[in-house]
C-alpha positions in Angstrom: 190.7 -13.6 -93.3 188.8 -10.5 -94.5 189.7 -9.9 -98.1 188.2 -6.8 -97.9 190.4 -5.8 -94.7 193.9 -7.2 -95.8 193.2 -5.4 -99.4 192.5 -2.1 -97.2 196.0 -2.7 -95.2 197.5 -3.2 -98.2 196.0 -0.3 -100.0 197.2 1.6 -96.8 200.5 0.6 -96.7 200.8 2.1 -100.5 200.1 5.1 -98.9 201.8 5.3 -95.9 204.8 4.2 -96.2 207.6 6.7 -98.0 208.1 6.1 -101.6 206.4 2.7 -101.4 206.1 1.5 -105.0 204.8 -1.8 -104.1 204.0 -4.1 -101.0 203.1 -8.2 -101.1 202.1 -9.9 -97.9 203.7 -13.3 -98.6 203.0 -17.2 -97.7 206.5 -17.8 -97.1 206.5 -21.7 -97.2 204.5 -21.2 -100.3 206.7 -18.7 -101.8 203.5 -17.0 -103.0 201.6 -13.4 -102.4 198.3 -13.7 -100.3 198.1 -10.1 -101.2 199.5 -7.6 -103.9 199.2 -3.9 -104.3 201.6 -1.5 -106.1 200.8 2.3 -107.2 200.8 1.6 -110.9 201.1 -1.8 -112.6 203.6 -4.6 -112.9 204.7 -6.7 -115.4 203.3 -9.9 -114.5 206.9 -11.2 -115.0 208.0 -8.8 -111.4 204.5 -9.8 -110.2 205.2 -13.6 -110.3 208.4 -12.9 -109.3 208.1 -10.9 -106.1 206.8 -13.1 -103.9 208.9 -16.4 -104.9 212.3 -14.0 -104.8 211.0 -12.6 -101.1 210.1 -16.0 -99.5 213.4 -17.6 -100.5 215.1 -14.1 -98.6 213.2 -14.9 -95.2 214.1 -18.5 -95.2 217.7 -17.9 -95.6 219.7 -20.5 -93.7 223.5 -19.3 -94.2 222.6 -16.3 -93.1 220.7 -17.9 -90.0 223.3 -20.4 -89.2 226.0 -17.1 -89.8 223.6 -15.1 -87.1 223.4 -18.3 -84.6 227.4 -19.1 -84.5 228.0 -14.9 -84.0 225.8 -14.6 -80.9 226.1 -18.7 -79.6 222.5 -19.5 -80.0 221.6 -22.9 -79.7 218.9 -23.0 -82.3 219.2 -21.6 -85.7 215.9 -18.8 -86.1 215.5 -17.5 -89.9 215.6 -13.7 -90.3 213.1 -11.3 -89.3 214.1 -8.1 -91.2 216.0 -7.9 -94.3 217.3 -4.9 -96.2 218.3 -4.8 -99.8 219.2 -2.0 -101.3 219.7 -1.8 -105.3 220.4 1.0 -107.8 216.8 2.3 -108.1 214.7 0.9 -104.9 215.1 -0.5 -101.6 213.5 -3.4 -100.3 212.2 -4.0 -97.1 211.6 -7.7 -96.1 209.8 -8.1 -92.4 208.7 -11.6 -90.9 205.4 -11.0 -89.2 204.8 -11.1 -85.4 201.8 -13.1 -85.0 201.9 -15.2 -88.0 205.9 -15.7 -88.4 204.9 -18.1 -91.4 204.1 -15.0 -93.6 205.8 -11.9 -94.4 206.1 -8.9 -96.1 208.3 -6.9 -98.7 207.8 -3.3 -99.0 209.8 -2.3 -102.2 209.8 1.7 -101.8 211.6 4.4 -104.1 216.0 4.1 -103.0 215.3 8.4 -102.3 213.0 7.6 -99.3 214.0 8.5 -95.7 215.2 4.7 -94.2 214.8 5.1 -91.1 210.9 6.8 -91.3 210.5 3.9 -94.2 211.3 1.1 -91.5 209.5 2.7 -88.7 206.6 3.5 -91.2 207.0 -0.4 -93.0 206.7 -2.1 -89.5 203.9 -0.6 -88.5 202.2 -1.5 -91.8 202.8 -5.1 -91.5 200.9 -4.9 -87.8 198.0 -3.5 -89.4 198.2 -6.3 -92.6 198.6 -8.8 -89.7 195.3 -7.3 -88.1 193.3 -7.8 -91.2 194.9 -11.6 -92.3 192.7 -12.5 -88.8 
């Protein structure tokens, strides 16, 4: 893993995606941030925080076992995009494609444009994945 690269990605993503306020690229087993960025500075309360909060989102079993009875799936698979909207920011959560153990959270201002957010958020996470190599 380049940390020069996945800092770059990172650095990026702050830039690319609408409203993006802050992005961690997270070791979700670990509940910790291989990576941090955010356009001005934490606390290091929401910086310790953010990562632990996130990974316990993607390994969400009621809501896999709630997805695997709906659609009759045999196995039970975690989520791969969560949405959480609040008063001030949405949040966007996205499992990565080549390394499903690690994931993302964009948290982006609540005035951006969702759908150019996602479509800008997922293509942000391929280019974090690129660099993590």
């Amino acid at each position: 893993m380049s940390g020069t690269g996945i800092q770059d990605a990172i650095a990026a993503a702050l830039t690319n995606v609408p409203g993006c306020l802050a992005v961690a690229y997270i070791d979700i087993s670990a509940g910790v941030a291989v990576h941090m960025g955010t356009v001005s500075q934490l606390p290091p309360q929401v910086q310790e925080h953010l990562p632990a909060a996130s990974a316990s989102l993607f390994s969400h079993e009621d809501l896999a076992l709630l997805d695997a009875r709906i659609s009759g799936a045999a196995t039970i698979k975690t989520p791969r995009e969560l949405i959480a909207n609040t008063e001030a920011t949405t949040h966007v959560f996205l499992r990565g494609q080549s390394y499903p153990g690690y994931g993302a959270v964009f948290v982006c201002s609540k005035d951006a444009n969702f759908g150019y957010l996602l479509y800008k958020a997922r293509a942000a996470l391929a280019e974090i994945e690129a660099a993590f190599q």
